[in-house]
C-alpha positions in Angstrom: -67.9 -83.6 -45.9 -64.1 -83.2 -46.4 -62.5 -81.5 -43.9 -60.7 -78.8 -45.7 -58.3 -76.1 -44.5 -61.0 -73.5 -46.3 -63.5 -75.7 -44.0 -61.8 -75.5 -41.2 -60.7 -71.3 -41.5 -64.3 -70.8 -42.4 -66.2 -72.9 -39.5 -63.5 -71.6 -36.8 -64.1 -67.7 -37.9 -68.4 -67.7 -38.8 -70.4 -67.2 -35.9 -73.3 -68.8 -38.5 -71.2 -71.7 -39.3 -69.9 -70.0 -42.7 -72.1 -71.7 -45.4 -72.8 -68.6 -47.4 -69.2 -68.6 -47.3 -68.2 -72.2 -48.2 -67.3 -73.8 -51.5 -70.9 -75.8 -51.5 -72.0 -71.9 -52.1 -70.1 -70.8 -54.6 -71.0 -74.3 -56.5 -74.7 -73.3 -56.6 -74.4 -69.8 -57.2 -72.0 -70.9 -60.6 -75.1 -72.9 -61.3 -77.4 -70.3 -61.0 -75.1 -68.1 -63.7 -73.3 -66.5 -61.7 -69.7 -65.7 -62.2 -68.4 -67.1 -58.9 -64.2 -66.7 -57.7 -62.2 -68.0 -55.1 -59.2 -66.4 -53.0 -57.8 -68.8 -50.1 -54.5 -68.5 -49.0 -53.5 -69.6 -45.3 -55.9 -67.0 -43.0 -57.9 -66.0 -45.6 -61.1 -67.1 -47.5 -63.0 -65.0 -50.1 -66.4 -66.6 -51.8 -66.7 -64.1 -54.4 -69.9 -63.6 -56.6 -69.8 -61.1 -59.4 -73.3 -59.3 -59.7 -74.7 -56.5 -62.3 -76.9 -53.2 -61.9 -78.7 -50.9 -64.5 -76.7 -48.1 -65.5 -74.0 -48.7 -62.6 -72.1 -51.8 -64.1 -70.9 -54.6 -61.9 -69.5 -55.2 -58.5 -68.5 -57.9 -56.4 -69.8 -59.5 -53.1 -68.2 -61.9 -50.7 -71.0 -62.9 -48.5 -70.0 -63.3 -45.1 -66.8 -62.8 -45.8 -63.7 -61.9 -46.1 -63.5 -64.6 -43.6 -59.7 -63.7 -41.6 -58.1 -65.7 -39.1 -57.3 -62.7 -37.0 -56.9 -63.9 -33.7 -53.5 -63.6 -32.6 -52.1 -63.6 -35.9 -48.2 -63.9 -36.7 -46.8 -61.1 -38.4 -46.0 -62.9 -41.5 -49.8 -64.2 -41.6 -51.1 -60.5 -41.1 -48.9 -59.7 -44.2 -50.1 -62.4 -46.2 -54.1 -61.3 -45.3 -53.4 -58.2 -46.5 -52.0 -59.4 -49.6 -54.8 -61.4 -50.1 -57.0 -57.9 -49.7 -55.0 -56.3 -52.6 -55.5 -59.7 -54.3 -59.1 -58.9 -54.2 -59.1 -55.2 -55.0 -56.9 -56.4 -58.2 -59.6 -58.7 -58.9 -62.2 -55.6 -58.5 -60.2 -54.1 -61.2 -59.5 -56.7 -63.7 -63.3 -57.3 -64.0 -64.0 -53.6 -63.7 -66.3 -53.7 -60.8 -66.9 -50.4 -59.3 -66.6 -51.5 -55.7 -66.0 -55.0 -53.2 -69.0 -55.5 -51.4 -67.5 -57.3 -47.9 -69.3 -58.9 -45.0 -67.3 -59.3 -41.7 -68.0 -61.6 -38.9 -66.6 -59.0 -36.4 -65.7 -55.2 -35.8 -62.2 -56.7 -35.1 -62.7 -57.8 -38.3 -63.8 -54.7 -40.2 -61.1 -52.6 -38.5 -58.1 -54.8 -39.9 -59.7 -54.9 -43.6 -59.8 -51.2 -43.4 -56.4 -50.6 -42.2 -55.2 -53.1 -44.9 -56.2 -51.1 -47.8 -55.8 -47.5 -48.8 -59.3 -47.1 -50.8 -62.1 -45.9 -49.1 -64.4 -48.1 -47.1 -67.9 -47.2 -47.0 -70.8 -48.5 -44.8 -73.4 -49.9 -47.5 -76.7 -48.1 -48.0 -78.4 -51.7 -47.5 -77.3 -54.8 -45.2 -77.6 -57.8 -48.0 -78.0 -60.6 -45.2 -79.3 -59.5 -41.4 -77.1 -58.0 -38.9 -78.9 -59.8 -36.1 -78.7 -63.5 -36.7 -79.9 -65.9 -33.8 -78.2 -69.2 -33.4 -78.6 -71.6 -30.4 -77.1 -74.0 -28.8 -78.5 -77.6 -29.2 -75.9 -79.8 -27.5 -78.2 -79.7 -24.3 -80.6 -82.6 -23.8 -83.9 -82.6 -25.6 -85.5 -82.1 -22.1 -83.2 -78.8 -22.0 -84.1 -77.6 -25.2 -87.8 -77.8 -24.2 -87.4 -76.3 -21.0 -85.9 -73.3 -22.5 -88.5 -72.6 -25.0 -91.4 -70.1 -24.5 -94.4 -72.0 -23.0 -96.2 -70.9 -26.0 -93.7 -72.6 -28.2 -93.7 -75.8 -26.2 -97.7 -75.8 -26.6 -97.9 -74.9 -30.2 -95.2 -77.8 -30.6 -97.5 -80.3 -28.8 -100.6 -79.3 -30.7 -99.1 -79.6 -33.7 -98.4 -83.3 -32.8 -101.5 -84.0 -31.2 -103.8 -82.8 -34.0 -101.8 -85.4 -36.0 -99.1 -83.3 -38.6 -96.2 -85.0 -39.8 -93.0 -83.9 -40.3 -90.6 -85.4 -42.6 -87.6 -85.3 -45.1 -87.9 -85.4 -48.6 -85.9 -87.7 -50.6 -84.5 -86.7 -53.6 -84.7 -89.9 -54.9 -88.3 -90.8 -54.3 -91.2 -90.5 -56.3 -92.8 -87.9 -55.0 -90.1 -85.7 -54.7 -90.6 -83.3 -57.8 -94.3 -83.2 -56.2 -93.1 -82.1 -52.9 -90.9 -79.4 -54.5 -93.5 -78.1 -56.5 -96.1 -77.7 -53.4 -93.3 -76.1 -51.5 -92.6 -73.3 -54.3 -96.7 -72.8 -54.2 -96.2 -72.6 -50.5 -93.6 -70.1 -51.2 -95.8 -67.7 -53.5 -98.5 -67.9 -50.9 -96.6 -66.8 -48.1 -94.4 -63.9 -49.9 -97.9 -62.6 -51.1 -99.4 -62.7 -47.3 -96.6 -61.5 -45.5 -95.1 -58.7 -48.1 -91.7 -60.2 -48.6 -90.0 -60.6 -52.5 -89.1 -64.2 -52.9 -86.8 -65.8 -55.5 -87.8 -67.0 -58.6 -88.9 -70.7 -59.0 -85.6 -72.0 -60.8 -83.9 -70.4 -57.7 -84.9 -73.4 -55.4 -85.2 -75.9 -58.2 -81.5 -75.6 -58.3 -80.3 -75.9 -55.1 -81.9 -78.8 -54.5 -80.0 -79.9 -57.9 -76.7 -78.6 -57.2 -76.3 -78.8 -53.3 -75.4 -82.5 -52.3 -78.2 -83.5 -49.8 -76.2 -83.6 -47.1 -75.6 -79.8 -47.1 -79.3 -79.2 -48.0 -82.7 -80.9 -47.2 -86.3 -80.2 -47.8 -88.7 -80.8 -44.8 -92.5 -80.7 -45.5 -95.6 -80.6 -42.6 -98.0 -82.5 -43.9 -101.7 -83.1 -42.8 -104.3 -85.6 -44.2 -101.6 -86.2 -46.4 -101.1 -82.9 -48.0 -97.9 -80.6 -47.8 -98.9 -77.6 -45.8 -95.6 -76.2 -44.5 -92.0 -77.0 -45.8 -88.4 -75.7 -44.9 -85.1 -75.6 -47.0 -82.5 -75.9 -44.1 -78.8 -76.6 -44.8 -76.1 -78.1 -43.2 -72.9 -77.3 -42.5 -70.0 -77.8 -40.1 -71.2 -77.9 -36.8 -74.3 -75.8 -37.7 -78.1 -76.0 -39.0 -79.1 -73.4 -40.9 -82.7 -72.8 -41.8 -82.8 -71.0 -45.0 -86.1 -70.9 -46.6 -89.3 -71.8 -45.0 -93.3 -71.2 -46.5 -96.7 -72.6 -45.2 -100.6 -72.5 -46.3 -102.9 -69.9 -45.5 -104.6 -73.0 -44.9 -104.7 -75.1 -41.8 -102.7 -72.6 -39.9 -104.0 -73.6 -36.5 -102.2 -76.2 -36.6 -99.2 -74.4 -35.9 -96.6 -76.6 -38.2 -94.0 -74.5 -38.3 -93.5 -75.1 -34.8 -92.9 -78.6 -35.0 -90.8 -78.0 -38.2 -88.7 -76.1 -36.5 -88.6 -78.5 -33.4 -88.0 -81.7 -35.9 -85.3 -79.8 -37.4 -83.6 -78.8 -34.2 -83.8 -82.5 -33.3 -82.1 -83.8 -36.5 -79.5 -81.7 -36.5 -78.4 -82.7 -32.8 -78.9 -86.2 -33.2 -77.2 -86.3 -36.6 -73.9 -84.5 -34.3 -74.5 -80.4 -34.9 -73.9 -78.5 -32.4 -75.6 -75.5 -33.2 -78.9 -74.5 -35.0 -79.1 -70.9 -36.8 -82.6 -70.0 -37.2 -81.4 -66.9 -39.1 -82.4 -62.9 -39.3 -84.2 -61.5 -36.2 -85.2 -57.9 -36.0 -82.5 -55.5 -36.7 -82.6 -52.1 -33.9 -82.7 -49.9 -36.8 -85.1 -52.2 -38.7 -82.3 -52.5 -41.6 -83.3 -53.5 -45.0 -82.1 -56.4 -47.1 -81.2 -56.3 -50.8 -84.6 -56.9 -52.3 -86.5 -54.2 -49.7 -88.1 -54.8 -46.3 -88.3 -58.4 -45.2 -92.1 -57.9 -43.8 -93.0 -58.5 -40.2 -89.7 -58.8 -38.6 -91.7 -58.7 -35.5 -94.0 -61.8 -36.2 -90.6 -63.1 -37.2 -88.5 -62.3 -34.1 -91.3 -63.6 -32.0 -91.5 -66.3 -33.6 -88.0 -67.5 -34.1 -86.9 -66.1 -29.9 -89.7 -68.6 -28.5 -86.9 -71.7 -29.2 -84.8 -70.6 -26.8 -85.2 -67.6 -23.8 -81.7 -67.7 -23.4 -80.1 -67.0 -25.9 -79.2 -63.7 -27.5 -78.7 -63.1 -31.2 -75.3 -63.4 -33.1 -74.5 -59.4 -33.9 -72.8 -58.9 -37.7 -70.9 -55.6 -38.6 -73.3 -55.0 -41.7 -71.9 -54.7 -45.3 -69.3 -52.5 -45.9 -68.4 -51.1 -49.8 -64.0 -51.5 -50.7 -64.4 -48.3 -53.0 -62.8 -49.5 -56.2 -63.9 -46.9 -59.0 -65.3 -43.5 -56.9 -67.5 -42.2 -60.0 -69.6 -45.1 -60.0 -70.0 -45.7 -56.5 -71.0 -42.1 -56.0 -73.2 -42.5 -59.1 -74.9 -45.8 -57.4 -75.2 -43.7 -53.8 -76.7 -41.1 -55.7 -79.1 -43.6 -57.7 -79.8 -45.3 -54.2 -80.9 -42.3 -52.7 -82.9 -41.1 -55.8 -85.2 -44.3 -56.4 -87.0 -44.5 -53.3 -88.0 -41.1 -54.0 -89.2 -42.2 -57.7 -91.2 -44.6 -56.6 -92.5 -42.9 -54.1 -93.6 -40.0 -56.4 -94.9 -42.7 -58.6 -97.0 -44.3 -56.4 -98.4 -40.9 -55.0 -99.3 -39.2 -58.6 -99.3 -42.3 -61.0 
């Protein structure tokens, strides 16, 4: 991948490596229909994607981001980030978005966006990525990595193996590959349905695999007797590994191939020169919620995700925070965010 100064501001400043926040990002959320902008001046990057609610109107989101080189900053760079921040709030404006949705990497972070605007800064009533994201370290051996692991891990790792399931890459270019894409959205419906998460739609996935360049973004399937029975989207980017999507059959699960997924995955990505491997959200302490409602069993998840490495502790975020553009429409969506819940819940209890 190029080397770009955006590259470089965003991988120096992203605990997760910063592909939510890169340019590859912004590409496939413009594919999806999504009106997608760009501010990046020297300290300063801002992926921004414009989004739309009933009744409320639009506002913007910069996922993972403002990303802000604030460490040690000159004076005259500290001036320039916080005309970038007006840059963005003018942006707000000129699209008539009621409010800047902003993710920062650090409380640092968060403290210098708020004392570089004079609108109100609001902790959002949902987190729209996790707060708690847990990324380890895999420039230690292979030995290393093992030895680090949960002996539960390391066995369901072996078994995997030994009862014969395959792990590989799916190239875009073969055959198969439509096939392989298809069996991983089934996989997908299957394992939103049995573990009470909301999944994207089908197109979702169709298009990153179209628009992301496959060296940002590969498909890995488990397969056994020849049939796909777990598959993960994991992207790359920077020094890091990001696993972004992952499904598996209600079938066959004994075989525990999401272990050796994960451990194939981990393998790649060190071998191929990453030095780090994001395994994503972890249980939040207040059990936070995402955009689209609770994420299921965070603890199945958490246990599961931990086992890679008893050493490591998770990557902390700040949360999203709300740049308060228009104040009647972010008090009418605070209102409306509080009231729905209680709709629903009325709904379900006298429908």
């Amino acid at each position: 991948m190029l080397e770009t100064q955006e590259n470089k501001l965003i991988q120096a400043n992203s605990p997760d490596g910063g592909f939510l926040a890169s340019g590859v990002w912004r590409e496939f959320q413009e594919a999806a229909g999504k009106n997608v902008f760009h501010i990046g001046e020297d300290g300063f990057s801002a992926s921004i994607i414009e989004h739309s609610l009933p009744l409320i109107g639009k506002y913007l989101y910069v996922p993972r981001g403002p990303v802000i080189e604030i460490r040690n900053p000159s004076a005259s760079r500290r001036t320039e980030i916080r005309k970038s921040i007006d840059e963005l709030v003018l942006l707000a404006k000129k699209n008539k978005a009621g409010w800047v949705r902003i993710e920062p990497a650090t409380e640092e972070g968060l403290d210098f966006l708020k004392e570089s605007t004079d609108l109100p800064v609001r902790k959002a009533p949902h987190d729209m990525q996790p707060k708690e994201v847990f990324i380890v370290d895999i420039s230690e051996s292979e030995e290393e990595l093992l030895s680090s692991m949960k002996p539960k891990t390391r066995y369901n790792i072996r078994l995997a193996e030994k009862k014969g399931v395959e792990v590989s890459v799916v190239d875009n270019r073969s055959a198969d590959a439509g096939m392989s894409l298809d069996e991983f959205i089934r996989l997908v419906g299957i394992t939103a349905k049995r573990d009470g998460i909301v999944s994207h739609p089908d197109g979702y996935y169709r298009r990153m695999l179209a628009t992301i360049p496959p060296e940002n973004l590969k498909l890995y399937a488990a397969r056994y007797d020849g049939k796909i029975i777990a598959a993960n989207l994991v992207a790359f980017f920077g020094d890091t590994a990001t696993y972004l999507h992952g499904a598996s059959d209600n079938e066959n699960r004994n075989l525990m191939a999401p272990y050796l997924l994960q451990w194939t995955q981990m393998k790649d990505a060190k071998n191929a020169g990453f030095g780090k491997y994001d395994f994503g959200g972890i249980k939040g302490k207040k059990g936070e919620k995402s955009e689209k409602g609770s994420l299921g069993d965070w603890a199945g998840i958490t246990r599961f995700k931990t086992g890679f490495s008893l050493k490591t502790k998770a990557a902390v975020f700040p949360g999203s925070y709300d740049i308060v553009v228009d104040r009647r429409r972010y008090f009418a969506y605070r209102a409306l965010s509080v009231l729905m819940p209680v709709l629903k819940h009325i709904r379900r209890c006298f429908g």
